[in-house]
C-alpha positions in Angstrom: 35.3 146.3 0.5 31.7 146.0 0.3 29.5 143.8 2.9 26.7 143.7 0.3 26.5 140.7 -1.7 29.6 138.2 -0.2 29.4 135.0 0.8 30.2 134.2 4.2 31.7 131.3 5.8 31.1 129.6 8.8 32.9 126.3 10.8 36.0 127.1 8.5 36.6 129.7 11.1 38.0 127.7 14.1 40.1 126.1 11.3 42.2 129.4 10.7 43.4 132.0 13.5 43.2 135.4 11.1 42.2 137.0 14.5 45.7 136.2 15.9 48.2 136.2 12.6 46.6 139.9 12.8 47.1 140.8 16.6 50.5 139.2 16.0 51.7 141.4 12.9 51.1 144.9 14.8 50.3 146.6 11.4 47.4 145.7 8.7 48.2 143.1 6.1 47.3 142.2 2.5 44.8 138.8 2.1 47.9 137.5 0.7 50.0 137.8 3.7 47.4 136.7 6.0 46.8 133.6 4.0 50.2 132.9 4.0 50.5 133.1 7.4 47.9 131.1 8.0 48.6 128.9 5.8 45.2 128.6 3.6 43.8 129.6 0.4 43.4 133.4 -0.5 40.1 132.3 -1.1 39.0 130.8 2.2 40.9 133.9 3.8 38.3 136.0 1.4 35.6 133.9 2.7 36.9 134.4 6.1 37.5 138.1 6.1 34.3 138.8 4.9 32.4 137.3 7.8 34.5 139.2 9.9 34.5 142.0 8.3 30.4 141.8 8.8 31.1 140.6 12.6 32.6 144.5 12.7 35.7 141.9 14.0 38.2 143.1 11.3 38.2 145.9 8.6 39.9 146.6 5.3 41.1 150.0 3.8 39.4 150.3 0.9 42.9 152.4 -0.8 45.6 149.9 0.7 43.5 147.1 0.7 45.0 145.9 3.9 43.2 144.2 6.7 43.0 145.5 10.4 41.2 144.5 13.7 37.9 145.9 14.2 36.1 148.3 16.4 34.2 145.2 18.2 37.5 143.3 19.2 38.8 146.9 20.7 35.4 146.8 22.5 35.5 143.4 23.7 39.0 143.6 24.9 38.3 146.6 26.8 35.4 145.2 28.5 37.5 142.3 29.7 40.0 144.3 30.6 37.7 145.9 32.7 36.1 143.1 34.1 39.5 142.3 35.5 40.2 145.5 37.5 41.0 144.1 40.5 44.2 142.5 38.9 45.6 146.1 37.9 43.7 147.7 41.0 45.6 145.2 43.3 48.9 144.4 41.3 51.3 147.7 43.3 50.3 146.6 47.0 50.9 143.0 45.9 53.8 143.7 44.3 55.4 145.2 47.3 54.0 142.4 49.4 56.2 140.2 46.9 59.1 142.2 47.4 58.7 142.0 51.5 59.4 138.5 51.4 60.6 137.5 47.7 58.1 134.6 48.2 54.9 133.4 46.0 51.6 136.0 46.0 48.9 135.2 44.5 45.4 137.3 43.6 41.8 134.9 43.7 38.6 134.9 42.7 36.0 132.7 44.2 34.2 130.6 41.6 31.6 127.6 41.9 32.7 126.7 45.4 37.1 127.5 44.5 39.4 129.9 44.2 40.4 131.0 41.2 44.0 132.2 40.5 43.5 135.2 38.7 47.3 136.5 39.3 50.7 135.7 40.5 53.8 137.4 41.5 56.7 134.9 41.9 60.1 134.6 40.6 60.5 132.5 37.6 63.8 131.3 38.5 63.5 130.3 42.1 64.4 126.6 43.2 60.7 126.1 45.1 57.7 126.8 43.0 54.1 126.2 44.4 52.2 124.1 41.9 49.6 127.0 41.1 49.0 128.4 37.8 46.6 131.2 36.8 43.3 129.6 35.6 43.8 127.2 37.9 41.8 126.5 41.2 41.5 125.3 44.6 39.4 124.2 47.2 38.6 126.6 49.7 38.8 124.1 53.2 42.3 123.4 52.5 43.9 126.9 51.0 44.6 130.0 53.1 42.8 132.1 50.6 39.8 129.9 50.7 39.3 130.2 54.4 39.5 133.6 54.2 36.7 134.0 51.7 34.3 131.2 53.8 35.0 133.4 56.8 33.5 136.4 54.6 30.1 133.9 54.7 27.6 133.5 56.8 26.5 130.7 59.3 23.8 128.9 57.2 26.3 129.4 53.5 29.4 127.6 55.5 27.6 125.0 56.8 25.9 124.2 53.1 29.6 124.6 51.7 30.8 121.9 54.4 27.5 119.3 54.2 28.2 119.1 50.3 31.6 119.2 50.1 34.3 116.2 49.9 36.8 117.1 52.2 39.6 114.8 50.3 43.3 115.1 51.8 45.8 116.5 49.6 48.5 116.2 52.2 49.4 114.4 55.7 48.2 117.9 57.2 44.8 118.4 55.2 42.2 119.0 58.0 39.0 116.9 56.9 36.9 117.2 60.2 34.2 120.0 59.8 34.2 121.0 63.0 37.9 121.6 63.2 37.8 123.3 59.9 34.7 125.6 60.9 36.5 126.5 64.2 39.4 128.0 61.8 36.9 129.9 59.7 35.6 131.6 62.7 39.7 132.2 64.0 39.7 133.7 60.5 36.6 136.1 60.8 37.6 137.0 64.2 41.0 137.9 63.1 41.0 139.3 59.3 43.4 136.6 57.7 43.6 132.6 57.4 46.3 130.5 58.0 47.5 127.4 55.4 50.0 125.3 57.1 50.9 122.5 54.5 47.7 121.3 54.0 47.6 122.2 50.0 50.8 121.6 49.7 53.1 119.9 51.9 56.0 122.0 52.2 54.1 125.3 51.6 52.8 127.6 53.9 51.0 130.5 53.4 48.8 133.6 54.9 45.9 134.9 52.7 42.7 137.5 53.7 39.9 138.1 51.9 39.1 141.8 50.3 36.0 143.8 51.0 35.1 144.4 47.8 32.4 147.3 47.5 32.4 147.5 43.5 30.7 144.1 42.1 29.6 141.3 43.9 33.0 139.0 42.9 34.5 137.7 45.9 38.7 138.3 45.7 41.9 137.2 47.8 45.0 137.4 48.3 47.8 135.0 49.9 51.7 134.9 50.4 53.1 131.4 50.0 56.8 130.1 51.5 58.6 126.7 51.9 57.9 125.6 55.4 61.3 125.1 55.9 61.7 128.8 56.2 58.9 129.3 58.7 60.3 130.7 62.1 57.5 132.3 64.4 58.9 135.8 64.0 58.7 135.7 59.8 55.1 134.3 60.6 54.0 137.1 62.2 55.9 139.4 60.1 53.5 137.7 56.7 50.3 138.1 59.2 51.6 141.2 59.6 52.3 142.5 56.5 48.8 140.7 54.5 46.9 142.7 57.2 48.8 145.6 55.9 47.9 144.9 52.2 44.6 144.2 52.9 43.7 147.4 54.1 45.7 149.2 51.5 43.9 147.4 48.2 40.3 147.9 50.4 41.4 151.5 50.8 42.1 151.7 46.9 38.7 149.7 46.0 36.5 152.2 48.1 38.1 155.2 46.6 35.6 154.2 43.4 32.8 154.6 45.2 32.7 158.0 46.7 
């Protein structure tokens, strides 16, 4: 099909998913399928297909006359796969973390003053769920896995962090005082892992550390999370134990790239 002389359309494209009736098939289709699947004209799909056909998005074969994704989506998903290397870089050692305890683990990223869920390893079916979800955030004063990372700070980048912060409770055990929350920052620092006992959610508790991360300059973390009511002293030094562990191993991994 030629690019030479088509007419292209434009906001008509957020109105039809071609992009994803196409990922969804997993094998080229005729502009009559796709419109029917869709369910729009063959000619907006023409108008459609053109434009992304121009955008290098999707391609046709000029014989079958079948449409396919394009070179530039396999290119863009590959550079976001990429981007996200840390999830498959991390996923075996926080997988066996998981296994450890059968309990919550979760990968972050820190963001605009948050952590970032950028993975979880749970078990659908269990009876206590932490309220997380990937793409979702939390503060850093109040999480395990946000400690960690301020402890990864220094002096003058805390104290900014706690000045213009609003230190709301989230639960009866949300520390709000500065001072007491700057004192377990330094704990954290001094000791390679931070402590969340029910103050994100109340009957949650949970262990996280920050990585060392020598490949970009994204801050990641990592946390186990249990029902309190499991919490006995030695299965809380077993989970400071064992996020030490993993720590080490997925900084081990990460600094394999660079030699």
């Amino acid at each position: 099909m030629s690019k030479v002389g088509k007419k292209l359309y434009g906001t008509v494209l957020i109105k039809a998913d071609l992009v994803g009736v196409l990922s969804q098939s997993g094998e080229p289709l005729t502009m009559n399928d796709i419109s029917n699947h869709a369910d729009i004209t063959l000619l907006t799909s023409s108008k459609i297909l053109n434009t992304r056909i121009l955008l290098g998005d999707m391609r046709c074969d000029e014989t079958t006359k079948r449409f396919a994704l394009g070179a530039t989506l396999l290119q863009l998903a590959n550079a976001a796969f990429m981007h996200f290397d840390i999830v498959r870089e991390s996923h075996p050692a926080l997988k066996h973390l998981y296994e450890q305890f059968g309990e919550t683990v979760h990968l972050g990223l820190f963001r605009d003053n948050q952590i970032l869920y950028i993975n979880k390893i749970t078990n659908p079916s269990s009876k206590h769920q932490t309220l997380s979800r990937i793409g979702n955030t939390q503060p850093l004063y109040c999480s395990a896995m946000g400690k960690a990372t301020l402890a990864t700070f220094d002096k003058t980048v805390q104290n900014q962090y706690f000045d213009s912060s609003i230190l709301t409770p989230r639960t009866p055990y949300t520390l709000t005082d500065p001072a007491d929350l700057m004192g377990q920052v330094e704990e954290s620092e001094k000791n390679g892992y931070a402590i969340d006992d029910r103050e994100s959610e109340e009957d949650v508790f949970c262990v996280g550390a920050a990585i060392v991360n020598p490949i970009d300059r994204n801050h990641y973390t990592f946390s186990i999370s249990i029902p309190y009511y499991r919490l006995t002293d030695q299965l809380k030094e077993d989970m400071i134990a064992a996020v030490t562990k993993t720590k080490t191993i997925i900084e081990f991994q990460l600094e394999s790239y660079t030699d």
